[in-house]
Residue, then its C-alpha position, 0 to 999 in steps of 0.5 A: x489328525x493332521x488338521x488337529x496338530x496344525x489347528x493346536x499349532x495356531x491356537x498356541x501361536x495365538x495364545x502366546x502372541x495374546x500372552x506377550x501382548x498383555x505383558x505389553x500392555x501391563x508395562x504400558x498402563x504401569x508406565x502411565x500410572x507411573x507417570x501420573x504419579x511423578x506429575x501429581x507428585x510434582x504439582x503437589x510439591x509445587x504446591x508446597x515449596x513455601x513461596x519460592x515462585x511456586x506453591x501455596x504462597x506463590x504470588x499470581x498476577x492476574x491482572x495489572x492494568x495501567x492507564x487513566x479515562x479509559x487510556x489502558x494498557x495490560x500492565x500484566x506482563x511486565x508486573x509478572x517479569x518483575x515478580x518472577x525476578x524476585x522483585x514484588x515491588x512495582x513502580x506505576x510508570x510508563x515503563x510498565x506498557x508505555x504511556x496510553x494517556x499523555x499529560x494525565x496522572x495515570x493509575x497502576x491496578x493490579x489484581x492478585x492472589x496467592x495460592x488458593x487465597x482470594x484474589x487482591x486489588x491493590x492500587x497506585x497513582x504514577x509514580x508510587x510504588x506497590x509491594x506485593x507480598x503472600x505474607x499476611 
């Protein structure tokens, strides 16, 4: 009898370590879904915040090249910067990424899109200015 008590004494110990142990889990996977939820929630407002910098009309550099006869620099970085302050309009000038070709008019190219849309190319000769909008 005593090797019953002892074995019902385990199997109750086991039992109540495999309870708790489930309650943790169930919390854990909540807190996951949970969590899941909040950044879907965060990717769909983001989506949606009417061009504010993010969105469906946010406006997404993808590509900005600077430059004439094969002499380019990524113009990309410095395009983005300026539209992230607000500024979507884009001087084609050496202060992009330097000068890649000296005494040659160079050309600004940058490619474009807002949200979901298809992408953009838009074009400018040193010196001129380009605005880039998610307006239609």
């Amino acid at each position: 009898m005593r090797f019953t008590n002892q074995s019902i004494m385990r199997i109750a110990a086991v039992l109540a370590l495999t309870a708790a142990s489930t309650s943790a889990f169930a919390q854990s996977a909540e807190y996951r879904r949970g969590y899941e939820d909040g950044f879907a929630a965060g990717q769909r407002a983001a989506r949606d915040d009417g061009g504010r910098g993010y969105g469906r009309n946010r406006l997404h550099i993808e590509e900005a090249t600077y430059g004439a006869r094969g002499a380019m620099c990524d113009a990309r970085q410095a395009v983005r910067q300026e539209v992230e302050r607000g500024g979507a309009i884009i001087t084609a000038n050496n202060q992009l990424c330097g000068d890649p070709i000296r005494n040659v008019e160079k050309r600004l190219s940058i490619v474009y899109r807002c949200g979901d849309d298809e992408p953009v190319r838009v074009v400018a000769r040193e010196n001129e200015t380009l605005r880039l909008s998610c307006r239609r």
